[in-house]
C-alpha atoms as one frame of an Amber mdcrd trajectory, in Angstrom:
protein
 -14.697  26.562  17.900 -15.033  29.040  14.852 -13.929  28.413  11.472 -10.985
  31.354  11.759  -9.787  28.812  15.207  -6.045  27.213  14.571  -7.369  23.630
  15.207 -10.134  24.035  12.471  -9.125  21.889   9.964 -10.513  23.472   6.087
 -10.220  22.143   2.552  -7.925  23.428   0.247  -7.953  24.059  -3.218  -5.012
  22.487  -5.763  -2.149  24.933  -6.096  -1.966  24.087  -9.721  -5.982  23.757
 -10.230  -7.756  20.330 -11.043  -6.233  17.444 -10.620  -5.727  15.471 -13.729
  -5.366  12.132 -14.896  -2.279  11.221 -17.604  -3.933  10.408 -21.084  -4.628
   6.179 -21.346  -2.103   6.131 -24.366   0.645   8.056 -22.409   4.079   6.074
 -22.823   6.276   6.496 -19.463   9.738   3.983 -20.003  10.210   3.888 -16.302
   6.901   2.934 -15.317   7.163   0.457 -18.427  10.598  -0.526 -16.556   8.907
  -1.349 -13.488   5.369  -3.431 -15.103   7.899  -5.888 -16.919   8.939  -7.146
 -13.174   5.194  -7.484 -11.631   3.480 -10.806 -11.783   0.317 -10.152 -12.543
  -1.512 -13.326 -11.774  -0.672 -12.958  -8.161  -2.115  -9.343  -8.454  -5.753
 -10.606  -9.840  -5.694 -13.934  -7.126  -5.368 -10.963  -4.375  -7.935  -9.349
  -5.524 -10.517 -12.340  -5.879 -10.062 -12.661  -2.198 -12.488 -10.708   0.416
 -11.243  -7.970   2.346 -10.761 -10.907   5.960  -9.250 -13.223   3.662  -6.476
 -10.683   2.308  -6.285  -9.592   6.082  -5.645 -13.335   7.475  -3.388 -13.798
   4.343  -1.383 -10.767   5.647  -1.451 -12.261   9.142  -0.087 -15.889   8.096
   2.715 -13.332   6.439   3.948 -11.223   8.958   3.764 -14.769  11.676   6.035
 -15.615   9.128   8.249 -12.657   9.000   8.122 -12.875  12.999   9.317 -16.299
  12.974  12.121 -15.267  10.618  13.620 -12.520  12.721  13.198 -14.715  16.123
  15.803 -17.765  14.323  18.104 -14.819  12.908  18.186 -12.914  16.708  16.982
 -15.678  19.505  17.140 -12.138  21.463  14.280 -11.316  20.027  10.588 -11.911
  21.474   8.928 -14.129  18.472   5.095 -12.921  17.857   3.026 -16.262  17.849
C-alpha cells in the first residue's frame, strides 16, 4: 500500500496550531464547582496501588455491580 492508499492512516496537524496548556493560575468556577465534590484521599490511595492491584480492585467492583443487577432482575445471568 502507498501513502496516497484510502486505508493509509497519516498524522494530522492541529486545525488551530499547537496544542496548549491553560496557565497554572487560570480560575475556571465550574471546574472549581466540580473539585469541591471529589474526595481526594481516595484519589491518592488509588494511585499508591500497582497497575494488578487497581485491576483486581476493579474486578471485586464490577462482581459487585453483577451481583447487584442479578437480586434487582433474577432474569438476569449473574457474572461470578
Amino acid at each position: 500500500m502507498n501513502e496516497s492508499s484510502p486505508g493509509v492512516l497519516r498524522e494530522q496537524p492541529f486545525p488551530y496550531g499547537e496544542r496548549q496548556l491553560a496557565p497554572a493560575d487560570a480560575y475556571d468556577p465550574l471546574l472549581e464547582a466540580f473539585k469541591r465534590d471529589v474526595d481526594r484521599t481516595l484519589l491518592r490511595q488509588n494511585l499508591k496501588l500497582t497497575p494488578e492491584e487497581r485491576f483486581r480492585k476493579f474486578l471485586s467492583f464490577m462482581k459487585g455491580v453483577y451481583e447487584l443487577r442479578g437480586k434487582a432482575n433474577p432474569n438476569l445471568k449473574v457474572w461470578r
